[in-house]
C-alpha positions as CSV (number, residue, x, y, z in Angstrom):
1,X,12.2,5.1,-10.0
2,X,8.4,4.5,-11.1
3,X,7.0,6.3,-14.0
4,X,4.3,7.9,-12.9
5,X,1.2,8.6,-15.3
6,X,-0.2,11.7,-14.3
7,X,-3.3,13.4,-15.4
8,X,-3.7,16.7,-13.8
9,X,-0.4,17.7,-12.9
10,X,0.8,17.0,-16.1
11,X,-1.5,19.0,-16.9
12,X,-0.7,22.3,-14.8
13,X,2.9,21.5,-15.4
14,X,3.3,22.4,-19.3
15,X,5.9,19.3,-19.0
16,X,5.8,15.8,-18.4
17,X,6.4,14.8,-15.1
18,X,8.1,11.2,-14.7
19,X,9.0,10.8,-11.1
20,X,8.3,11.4,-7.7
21,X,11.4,13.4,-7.4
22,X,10.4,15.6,-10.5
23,X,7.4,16.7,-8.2
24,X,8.8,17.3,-5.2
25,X,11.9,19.2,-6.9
26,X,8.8,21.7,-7.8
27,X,7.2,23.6,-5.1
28,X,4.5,24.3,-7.1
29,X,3.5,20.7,-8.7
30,X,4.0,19.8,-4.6
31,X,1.0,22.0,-3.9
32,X,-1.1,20.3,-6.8
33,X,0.0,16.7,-5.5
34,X,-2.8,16.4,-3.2
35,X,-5.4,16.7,-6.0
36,X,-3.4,14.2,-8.7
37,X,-3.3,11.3,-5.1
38,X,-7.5,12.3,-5.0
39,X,-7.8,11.9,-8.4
40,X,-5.7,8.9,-9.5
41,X,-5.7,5.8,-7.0
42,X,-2.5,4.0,-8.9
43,X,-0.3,7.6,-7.6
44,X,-1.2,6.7,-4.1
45,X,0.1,3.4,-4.8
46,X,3.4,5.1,-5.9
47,X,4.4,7.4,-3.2
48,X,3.1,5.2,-0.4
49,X,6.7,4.4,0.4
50,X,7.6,7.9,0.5
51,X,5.8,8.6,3.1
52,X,8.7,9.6,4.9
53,X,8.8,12.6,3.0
54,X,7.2,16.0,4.5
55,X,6.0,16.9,1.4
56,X,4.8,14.0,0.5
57,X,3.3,13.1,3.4
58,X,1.7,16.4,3.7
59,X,0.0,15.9,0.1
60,X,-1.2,12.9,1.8
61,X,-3.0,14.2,4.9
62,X,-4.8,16.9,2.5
63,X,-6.2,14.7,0.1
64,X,-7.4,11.5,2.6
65,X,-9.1,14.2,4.8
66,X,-10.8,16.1,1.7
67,X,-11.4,12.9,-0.3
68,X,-13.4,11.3,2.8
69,X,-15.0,14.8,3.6
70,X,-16.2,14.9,-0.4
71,X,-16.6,11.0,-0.8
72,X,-19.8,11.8,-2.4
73,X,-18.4,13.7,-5.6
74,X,-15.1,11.2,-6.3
75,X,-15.4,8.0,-7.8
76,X,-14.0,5.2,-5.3
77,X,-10.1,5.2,-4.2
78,X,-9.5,2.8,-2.5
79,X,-5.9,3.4,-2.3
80,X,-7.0,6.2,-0.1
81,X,-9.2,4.0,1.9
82,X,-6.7,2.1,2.9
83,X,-4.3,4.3,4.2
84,X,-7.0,5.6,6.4
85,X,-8.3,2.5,7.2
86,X,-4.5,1.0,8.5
87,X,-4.0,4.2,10.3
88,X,-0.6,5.0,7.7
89,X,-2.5,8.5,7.2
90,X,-4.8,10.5,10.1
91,X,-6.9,12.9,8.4
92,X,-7.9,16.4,9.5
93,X,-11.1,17.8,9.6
94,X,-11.9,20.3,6.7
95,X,-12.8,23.4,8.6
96,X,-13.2,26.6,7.4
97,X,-9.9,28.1,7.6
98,X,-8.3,25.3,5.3
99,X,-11.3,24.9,3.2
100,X,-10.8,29.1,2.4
101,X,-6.9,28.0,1.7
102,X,-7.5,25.2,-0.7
103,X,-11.1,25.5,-2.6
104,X,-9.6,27.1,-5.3
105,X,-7.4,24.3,-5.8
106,X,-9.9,21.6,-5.1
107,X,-12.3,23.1,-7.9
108,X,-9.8,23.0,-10.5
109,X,-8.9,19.7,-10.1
110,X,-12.9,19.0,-10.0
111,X,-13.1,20.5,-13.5
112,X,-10.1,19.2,-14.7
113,X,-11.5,15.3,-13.7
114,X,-15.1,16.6,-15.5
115,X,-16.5,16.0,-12.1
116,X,-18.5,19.9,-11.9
């Protein structure tokens, strides 16, 4: 196993987080994963081969489709790019019912990155 060098779900965690498999053990750091793969280009490099992994995988969909709805806010990832880009990851649109679900989420992580 990679270790990982997290900045924001370190931060929500209270603990450092060392692996993949310490996320996805935690239901809740899972839910944050999105943001951390948005946030820090060298994770998306680290779970790309888990991709097999619904949690993982999930974390994935979220933060391609909100990082290339909110390109303009995020510095450049091109990690993310290029998942999208070989077709690995299909984004969703962000419509209103997820972006209800997950704003709260997605600001926090904004602040946390001193983006807002």
């Amino acid at each position: 196993m990679k270790i990982l060098h997290l900045s924001y779900i370190d931060s929500i965690s209270g603990k450092d987080i060392n692996t993949i498999d310490d996320i996805v053990r935690d239901e809740r750091l899972v839910k944050h994963l999105w943001i951390e793969l948005i946030l820090n280009p060298a994770i998306v490099r680290n779970v790309k081969p888990y991709t097999d992994s619904v949690a993982i995988r999930d974390a994935l969909i979220d933060a391609v489709s909100w990082y290339l709805a909110f390109r303009w806010i995020f510095p450049e990832n091109t990690s993310l790019d290029e998942l999208h880009r070989e077709g690995v990851i299909t984004p969703y649109r962000v419509r209103n019912r997820v972006y209800r679900q997950k704003i709260r989420g997605f600001l926090k992580g904004l602040i946390h990155a001193g983006l807002c």
